[in-house]
Residue, then its C-alpha position, 0 to 999 in steps of 0.5 A: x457518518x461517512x455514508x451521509x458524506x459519500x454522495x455528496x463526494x460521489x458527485x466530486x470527480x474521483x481524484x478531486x474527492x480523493x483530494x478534499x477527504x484528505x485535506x477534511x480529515x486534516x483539517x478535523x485533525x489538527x482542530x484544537x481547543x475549545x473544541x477538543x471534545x467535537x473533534x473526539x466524536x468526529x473520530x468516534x463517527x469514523x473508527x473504532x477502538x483498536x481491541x486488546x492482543x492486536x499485535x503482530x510482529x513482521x519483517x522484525x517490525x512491532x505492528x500495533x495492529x495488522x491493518x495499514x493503509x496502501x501505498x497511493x492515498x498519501x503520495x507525498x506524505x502530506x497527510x500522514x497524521x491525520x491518516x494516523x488517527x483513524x487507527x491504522x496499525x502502519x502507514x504506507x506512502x508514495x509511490x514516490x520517484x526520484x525527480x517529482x513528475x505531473x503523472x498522467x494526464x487528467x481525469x485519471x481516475x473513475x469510479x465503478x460504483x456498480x461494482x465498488x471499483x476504482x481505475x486509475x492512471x495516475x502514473x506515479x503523480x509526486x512531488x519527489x523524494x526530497x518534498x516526501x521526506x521533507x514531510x515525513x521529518x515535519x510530523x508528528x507520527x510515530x508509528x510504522x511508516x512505510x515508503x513506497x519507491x519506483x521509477x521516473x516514468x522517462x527512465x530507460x528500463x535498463x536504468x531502473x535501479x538507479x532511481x530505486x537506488x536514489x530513492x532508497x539512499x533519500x528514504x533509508x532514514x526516514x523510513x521503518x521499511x521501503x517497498x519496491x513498486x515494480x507492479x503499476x499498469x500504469x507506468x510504461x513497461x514497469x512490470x516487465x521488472x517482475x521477470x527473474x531476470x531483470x528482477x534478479x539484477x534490481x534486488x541485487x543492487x539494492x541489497x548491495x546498497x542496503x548494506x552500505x545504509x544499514x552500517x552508514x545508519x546504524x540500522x538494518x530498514x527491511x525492503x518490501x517487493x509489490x507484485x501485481x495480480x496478473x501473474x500465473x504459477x510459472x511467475x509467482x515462483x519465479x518472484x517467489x525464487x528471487x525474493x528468497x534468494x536476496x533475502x527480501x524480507x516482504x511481499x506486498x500482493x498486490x497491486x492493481x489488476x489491468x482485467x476486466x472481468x464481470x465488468x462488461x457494459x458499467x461505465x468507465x469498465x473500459x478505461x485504461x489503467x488498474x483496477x482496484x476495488x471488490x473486482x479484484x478481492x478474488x484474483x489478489x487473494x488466490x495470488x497470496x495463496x499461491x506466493x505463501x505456499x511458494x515462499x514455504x514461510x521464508x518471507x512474509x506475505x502483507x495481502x492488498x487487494x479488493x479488502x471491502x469489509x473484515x471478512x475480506x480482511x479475515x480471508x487474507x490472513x487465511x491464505x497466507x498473509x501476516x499483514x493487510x492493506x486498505x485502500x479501494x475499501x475506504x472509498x466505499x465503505x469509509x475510515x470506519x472499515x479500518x476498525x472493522x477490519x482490526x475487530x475481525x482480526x483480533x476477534x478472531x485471533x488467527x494467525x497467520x500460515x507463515x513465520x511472520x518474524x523473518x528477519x533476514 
């Protein structure tokens, strides 16, 4: 079905495609009686059933299955049950920021079909924490929900982490974890949070605060760090170091690449921004291989980058990651690439190389 659908949103721009898909699969969602049954076979055209022994326990969560959706599709929870039904195993949304901003200025986004690619510079376009949160108590999803935090894009560096804090005190609630964006290309000097020091004093000061949410809330809501794929040995250690030393309890690998590589010559290959997209497939897997092996299984790794097809999905797990995310994929391949890739994973029944039940 979506292959039907695709050229006619292929002609939309990137970010006003990206804009009617969510708002069609709402509308299919929330379709009620008489027409329950059409609304049932629309779902059938888009997913598959999740099999039997999907399962995965991680960061102390019960996942129903190992595939989420990536941070940046729903940024600000607006279509959190309708993404529900097509059978993802967690959901996760933002990035959101503490005070709501416009982003970058438009068009911010392109598609490299040649390549089934996706660039953006979106730069934390939201409405704010409070309209997330207000969205996220008005659905009805029950699930794994997962909020992706960062910073105001004319907050000093130096003062990060009192956006992250802002954000982690509104989301704690609502949220079954948080994941710390420190990755995007696309917000000036962000990534400059992945070196060990400044990373060292960010995830300070949330643990800190953690603590305090966890007694005031009665629960202990695991934290997630986003790294990005353009990282040598020296860094993913460094990262790897810290993550252990504040008892993070996930890495999310990875975000968007600001390469190039074999794109020389496609339209819109030279546009700034993140890459996303089958580009990426290799260089975010070789990124999971290395932070598994660094994190020695203290900390579980959920693999993001360049997932196109189950195989991908299968090959993530194989390096060292617990659980996956899609996002690129769905824009080529459609909501059925969710099913495929929970079917390659609990075909296959493969486990992952490290303790994917670190509770901290």
């Amino acid at each position: 079905m979506y292959s039907l659908l695709r050229p006619l949103l292929f002609a939309l721009d990137a970010e006003n495609a990206h804009r009617f898909t969510l708002e069609a699969l709402r509308i299919i969602n929330h379709v009620q009686a008489p027409i329950d049954v059409l609304r049932e076979f629309l779902r059938l055209g888009f997913t598959a059933p999740t099999p039997v022994g999907c399962a995965r326990s991680v960061m102390g969560i019960d996942f129903p299955n190992p595939v989420g959706l990536a941070a940046g599709l729903d940024k600000n929870g607006e279509y959190i049950d309708a993404l529900a039904a097509l059978g993802f195993g967690f959901i996760e949304l933002g990035t959101v920021t503490p005070r709501p901003q416009p982003g970058n200025p438009r068009p911010r986004m392109f598609r490299l079909p040649a390549a089934q690619a996706v660039i953006n510079r979106l730069g934390f376009n939201n409405d704010g924490v409070d309209r997330l949160v207000e969205n996220v108590r008005r659905a009805d999803y029950k699930g794994v929900l997962g909020i992706n935090i960062g910073k105001n894009f004319d907050t000093p560096l130096e003062r990060a982490a009192d956006d992250y804090i802002a954000c982690l005190r509104k989301v704690y609630p609502v949220a079954s974890y948080v994941t710390v964006n420190i990755s995007s290309p696309n917000t000036e000097n962000l990534r400059q949070l992945q070196a060990a020091g400044e990373l060292d004093g960010l995830l300070a000061a949330l643990t800190v605060e953690r603590r305090a949410l966890a007694v005031a809330h009665g629960k202990r809501v695991p934290l997630a760090v986003k790294i990005a794929p353009d990282l040598d040995r020296a860094q993913i250690g460094a990262i790897a170091g810290q993550l252990r030393k504040h008892a993070i309890d996930a890495a999310i690998a990875t975000n968007t690449t600001v390469a190039r590589d074999g794109l020389a010559g496609q339209p819109h290959a030279q546009e700034a921004g993140g890459l996303s997209g089958a580009p990426l497939t290799g260089r975010a897997t070789a990124v999971i291989r290395e932070l598994a092996q660094a994190l020695g299984g203290a900390v579980p790794v959920i693999g993001a980058g360049g997932i196109m097809s189950g195989a991908d999905a299968r090959t993530k797990i194989a390096v060292g990651a617990s659980l996956v995310q899609l996002y690129t994929g769905l824009v080529y391949r459609g909501p059925a690439l969710v099913g495929e890739c929970i079917a390659a994973l609990c075909e296959s029944q493969m486990k992952p190389q490290i303790n994917a039940d670190k509770r901290g």
